[in-house]
Every structure is written in structure tokens, then in C-alpha cells.
C-alpha positions as a printed NumPy array, in Angstrom:
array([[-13.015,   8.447,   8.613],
       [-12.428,   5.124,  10.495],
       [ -9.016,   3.467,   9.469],
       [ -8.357,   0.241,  10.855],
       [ -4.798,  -1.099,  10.11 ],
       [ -4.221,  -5.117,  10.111],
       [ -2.697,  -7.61 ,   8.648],
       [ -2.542,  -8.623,   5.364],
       [ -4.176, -11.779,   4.756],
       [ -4.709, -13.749,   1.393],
       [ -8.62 , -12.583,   0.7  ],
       [ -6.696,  -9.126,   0.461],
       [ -4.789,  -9.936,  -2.937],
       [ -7.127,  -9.107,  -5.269],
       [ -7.792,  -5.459,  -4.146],
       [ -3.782,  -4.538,  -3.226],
       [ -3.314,  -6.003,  -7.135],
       [ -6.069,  -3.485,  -8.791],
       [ -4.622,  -1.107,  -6.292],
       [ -1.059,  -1.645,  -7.999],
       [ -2.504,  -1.835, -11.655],
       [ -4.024,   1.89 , -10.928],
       [ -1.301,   3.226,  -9.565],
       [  1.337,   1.663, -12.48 ],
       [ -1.308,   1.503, -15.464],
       [ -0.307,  -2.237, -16.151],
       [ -3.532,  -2.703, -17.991],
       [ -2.803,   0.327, -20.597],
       [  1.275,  -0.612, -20.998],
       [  1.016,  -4.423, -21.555],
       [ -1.102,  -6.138, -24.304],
       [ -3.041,  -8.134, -24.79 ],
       [ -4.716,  -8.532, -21.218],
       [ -2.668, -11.267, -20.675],
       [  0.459,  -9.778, -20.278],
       [ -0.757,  -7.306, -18.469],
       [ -1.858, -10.1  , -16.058],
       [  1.637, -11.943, -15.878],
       [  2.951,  -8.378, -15.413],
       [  0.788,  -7.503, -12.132],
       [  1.194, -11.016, -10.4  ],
       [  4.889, -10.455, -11.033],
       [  5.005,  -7.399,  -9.318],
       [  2.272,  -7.844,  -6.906],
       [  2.542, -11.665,  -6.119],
       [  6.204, -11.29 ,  -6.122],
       [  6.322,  -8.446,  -3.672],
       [  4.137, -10.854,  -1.051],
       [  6.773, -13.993,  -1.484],
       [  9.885, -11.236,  -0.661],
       [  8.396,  -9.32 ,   2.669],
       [  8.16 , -10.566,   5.905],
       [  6.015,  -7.434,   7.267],
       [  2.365,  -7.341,   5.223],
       [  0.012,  -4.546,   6.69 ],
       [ -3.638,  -3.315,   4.731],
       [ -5.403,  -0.166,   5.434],
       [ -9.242,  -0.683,   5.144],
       [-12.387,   1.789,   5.629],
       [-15.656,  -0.023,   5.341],
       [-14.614,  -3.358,   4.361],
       [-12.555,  -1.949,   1.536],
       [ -8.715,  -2.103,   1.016],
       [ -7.49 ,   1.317,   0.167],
       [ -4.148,   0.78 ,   0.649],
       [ -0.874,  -1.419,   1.714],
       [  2.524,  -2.23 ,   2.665],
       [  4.841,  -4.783,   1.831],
       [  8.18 ,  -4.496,   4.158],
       [ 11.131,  -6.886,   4.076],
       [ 12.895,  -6.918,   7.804],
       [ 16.288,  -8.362,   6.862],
       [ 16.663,  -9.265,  10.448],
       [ 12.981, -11.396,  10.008],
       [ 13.984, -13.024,   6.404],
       [ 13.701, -16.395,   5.734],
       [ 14.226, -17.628,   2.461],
       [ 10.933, -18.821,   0.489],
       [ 10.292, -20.958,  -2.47 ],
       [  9.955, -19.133,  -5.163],
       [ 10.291, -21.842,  -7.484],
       [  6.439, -22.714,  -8.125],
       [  5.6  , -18.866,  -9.108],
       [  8.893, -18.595, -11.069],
       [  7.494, -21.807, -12.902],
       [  3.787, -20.649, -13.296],
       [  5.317, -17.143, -14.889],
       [  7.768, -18.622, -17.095],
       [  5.363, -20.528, -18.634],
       [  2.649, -18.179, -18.79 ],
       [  5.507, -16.363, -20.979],
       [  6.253, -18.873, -23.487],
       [  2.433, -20.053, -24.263],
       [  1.93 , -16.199, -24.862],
       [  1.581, -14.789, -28.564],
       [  3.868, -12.053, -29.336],
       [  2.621,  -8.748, -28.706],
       [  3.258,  -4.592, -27.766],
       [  5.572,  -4.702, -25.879],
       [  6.06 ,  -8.097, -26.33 ],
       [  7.108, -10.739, -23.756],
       [ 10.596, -10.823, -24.823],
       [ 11.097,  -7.342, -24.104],
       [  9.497,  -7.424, -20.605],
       [ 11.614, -10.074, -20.117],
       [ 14.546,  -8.424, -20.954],
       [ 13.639,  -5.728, -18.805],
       [ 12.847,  -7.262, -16.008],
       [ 16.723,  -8.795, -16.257],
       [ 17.955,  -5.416, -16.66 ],
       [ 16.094,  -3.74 , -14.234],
       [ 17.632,  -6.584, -11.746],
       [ 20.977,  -6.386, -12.589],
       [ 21.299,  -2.269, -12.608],
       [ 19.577,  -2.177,  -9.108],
       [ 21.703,  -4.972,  -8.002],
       [ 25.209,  -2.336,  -8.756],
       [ 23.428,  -0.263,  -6.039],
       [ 22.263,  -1.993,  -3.335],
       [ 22.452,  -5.96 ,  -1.935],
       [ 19.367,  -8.291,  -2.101],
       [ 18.203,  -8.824,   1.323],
       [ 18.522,  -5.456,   3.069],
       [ 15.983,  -4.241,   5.043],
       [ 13.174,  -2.072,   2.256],
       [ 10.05 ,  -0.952,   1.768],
       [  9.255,  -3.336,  -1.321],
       [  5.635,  -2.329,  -2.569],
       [  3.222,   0.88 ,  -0.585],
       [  0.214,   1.866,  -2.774],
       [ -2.381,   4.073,  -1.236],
       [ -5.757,   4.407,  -3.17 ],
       [ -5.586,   8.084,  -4.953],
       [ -8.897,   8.867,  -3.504],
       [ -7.643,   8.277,   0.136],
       [ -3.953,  10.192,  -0.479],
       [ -3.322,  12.965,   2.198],
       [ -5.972,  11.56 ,   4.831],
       [ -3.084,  10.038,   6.973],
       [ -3.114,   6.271,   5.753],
       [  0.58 ,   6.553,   4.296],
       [  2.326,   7.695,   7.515],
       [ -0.242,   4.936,   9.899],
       [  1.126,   2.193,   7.386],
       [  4.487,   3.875,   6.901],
       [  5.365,   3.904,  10.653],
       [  3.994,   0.337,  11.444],
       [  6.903,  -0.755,   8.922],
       [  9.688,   1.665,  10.283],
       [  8.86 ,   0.782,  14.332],
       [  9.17 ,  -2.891,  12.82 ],
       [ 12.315,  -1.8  ,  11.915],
       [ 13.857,  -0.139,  14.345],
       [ 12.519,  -3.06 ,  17.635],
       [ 14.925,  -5.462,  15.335],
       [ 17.625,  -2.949,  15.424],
       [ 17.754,  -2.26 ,  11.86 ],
       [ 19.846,   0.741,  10.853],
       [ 18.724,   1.727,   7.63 ],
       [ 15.692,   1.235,   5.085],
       [ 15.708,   1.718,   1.11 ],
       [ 12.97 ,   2.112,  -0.876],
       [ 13.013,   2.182,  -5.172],
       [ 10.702,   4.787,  -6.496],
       [ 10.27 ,   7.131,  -9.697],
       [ 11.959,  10.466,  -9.153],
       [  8.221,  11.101, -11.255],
       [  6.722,   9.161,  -8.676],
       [  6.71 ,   9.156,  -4.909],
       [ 10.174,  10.296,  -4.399],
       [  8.648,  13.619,  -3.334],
       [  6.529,  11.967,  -0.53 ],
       [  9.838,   9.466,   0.603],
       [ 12.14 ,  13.161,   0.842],
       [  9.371,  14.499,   3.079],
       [  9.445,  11.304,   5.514],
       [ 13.439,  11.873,   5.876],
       [ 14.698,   9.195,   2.76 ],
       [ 17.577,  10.672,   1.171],
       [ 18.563,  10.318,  -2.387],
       [ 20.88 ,   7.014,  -2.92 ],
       [ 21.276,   6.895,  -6.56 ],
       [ 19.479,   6.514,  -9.665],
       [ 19.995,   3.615, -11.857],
       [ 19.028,   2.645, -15.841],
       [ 15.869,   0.615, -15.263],
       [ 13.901,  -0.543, -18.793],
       [ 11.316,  -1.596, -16.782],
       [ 10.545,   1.16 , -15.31 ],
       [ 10.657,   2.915, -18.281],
       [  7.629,   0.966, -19.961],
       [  5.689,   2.548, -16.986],
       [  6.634,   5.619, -16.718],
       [  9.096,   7.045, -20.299],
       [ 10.274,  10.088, -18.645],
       [ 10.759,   9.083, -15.272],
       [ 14.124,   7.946, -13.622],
       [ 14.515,   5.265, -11.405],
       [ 15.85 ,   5.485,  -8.144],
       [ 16.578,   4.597,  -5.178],
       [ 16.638,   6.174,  -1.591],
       [ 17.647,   5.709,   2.086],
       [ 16.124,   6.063,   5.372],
       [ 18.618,   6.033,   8.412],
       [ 16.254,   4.843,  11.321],
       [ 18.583,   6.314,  13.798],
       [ 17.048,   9.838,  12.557],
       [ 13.508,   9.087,  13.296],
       [ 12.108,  12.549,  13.277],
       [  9.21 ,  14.72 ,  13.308],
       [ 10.004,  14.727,   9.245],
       [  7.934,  10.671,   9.191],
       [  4.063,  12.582,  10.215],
       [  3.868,  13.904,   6.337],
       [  1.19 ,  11.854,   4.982],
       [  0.413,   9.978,   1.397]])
């Protein structure tokens, strides 16, 4: 199978956001299809504003999967403002509905300040990695996975952290060589996923090891 790993460049939004909608099942949590619309740009157009590192994996003209990195060595503050602005009032012209927007507002408020207790905006994090379920174990995780860390480590950063799902890809961050941080209370999270517990974990770059060649 021929991989080729690039940059991320703006023609590739659409695909990494229906890559992020089947991964987190935006379309079947938030209704009506407008929400679930709002939701995915904030996660997916969000996660593009915060990382300075942007990498695609693509087989036959086809995105089948991504990274967004943020280097805190390579961050440079961006204006959020105009997406903040679209979003908000996306929000208000929106009828009520299941869950409504008040309550993914609320979440998304919670979800901030519980992560915030744990670790400092700004450090160094792998901030959205999707990899298309039909390409999973073929490699592309650790080829996009490494791109991020060697990033990393030629700025002489010390440490990475990553939030997952301890029913998501924790599993798959243990096997690289993250370690277990903490978990924290995370509403958001818990639209996506009810039993899961969110989480977050550490990678120390120092102990780059033969642990980073499992794949996604």
C-alpha cells in the first residue's frame, strides 16, 4: 500500500472533518444536523487554529488519516476571534434541541476548566490524530505519530500530552510509551462516549524507545 505523508493543506478539511465525525459519532449525538455541524467545526476547525505541526496520510488521492501537533516551542498566538464569533452565533440562531445547545455549551466550559486543573494551555500535545478504521494497524499511526514526536524532540521539547478516552485510544498511546497523567470529569466527553473516562497522558521524549513502532 503506498502511503505518502505531507502536509496538511486547506483542500484537506473536509475529509480530516468526516474522518473526526466517524471516529466521535457527532452526527448520531447532536441534533438536529446543525448542531452536529457547529459541534465538528468546533472540534475539527478548532484543532487546526491551535497546532503549529499539520501532517495528512493519503493512499490514492484519499485522506485516511491526520495529525494535529502543537510545538510549544513553535506557538504563536492566532486569532481566534472570527471562529469564536461565527460559533457563537451559529449557537444562538439555533432552535433548542437533544442535547440542546445550552448543554453543549456548558460542557464545553466544563470540559475546559477540569482539563485546565491538570495541565497548562500551551504545552507541547498531540491535539487531534484520527486514522480511518479501515486503514488501523497498516502502519499510518506510528509514520504520522513519529513525524510529530521528531518535531518535538529537534525543538528540544521534553514532554508531550495527549487527552484521550480510557474507552478510546488510551490503549494504543500506553503501547507508544504515554503514561497515565490523570483523569478528569469531562461532560463533553461524556455526550460521546457515557461510559468512558477522560484522560489525559504523558510522553517523556527523552525515552524515545523501541515502545513508538506499535501502529494505529
Amino acid at each position: 500500500m503506498d502511503i505518502t505523508i505531507r502536509e496538511y493543506a486547506e483542500k484537506d478539511y473536509a475529509r480530516c472533518e468526516d474522518l473526526v465525525n466517524r471516529a466521535w459519532r457527532f452526527d448520531a449525538v447532536f441534533q438536529p444536523q446543525k448542531l452536529a455541524a457547529i459541534a465538528k467545526r468546533i472540534y475539527t476547525q478548532g484543532s487546526v487554529i491551535e497546532s503549529t505541526y499539520r501532517t495528512v496520510a493519503e493512499t490514492q488521492g484519499e485522506v485516511v488519516g491526520f495529525i494535529f501537533g502543537m510545538n510549544e516551542f513553535a506557538y504563536q498566538p492566532r486569532l481566534h476571534l472570527g471562529l469564536k464569533l461565527r460559533i457563537l452565533w451559529d449557537l444562538l440562531t439555533l432552535r433548542s434541541s437533544t442535547p440542546d445547545k445550552r448543554t453543549l455549551l456548558r460542557a464545553m466550559a466544563e470540559h475546559e476548566k477540569n482539563r485546565s486543573n491538570i495541565i497548562s494551555k500551551h504545552r507541547s500535545e498531540i491535539v487531534l490524530f484520527v486514522v480511518s478504521e479501515a486503514y488501523q494497524g497498516k502502519g499510518i499511526g506510528k509514520a504520522l505519530w513519529l513525524g510529530f514526536l521528531d518535531n518535538c524532540i529537534n525543538s528540544g521539547i521534553s514532554s508531550i500530552v495527549v487527552e484521550t478516552n480510557h474507552q478510546g485510544a488510551s490503549g494504543f498511546y500506553e503501547r507508544i510509551g504515554f503514561q497515565h497523567l490523570a483523569d478528569f470529569d469531562s461532560p463533553l466527553h461524556n455526550l460521546v462516549t457515557p461510559t468512558g473516562q477522560a484522560c489525559v497522558y504523558q510522553y517523556a521524549c527523552q525515552q524515545k524507545s523501541d515502545n513508538q513502532t506499535a501502529s494505529l
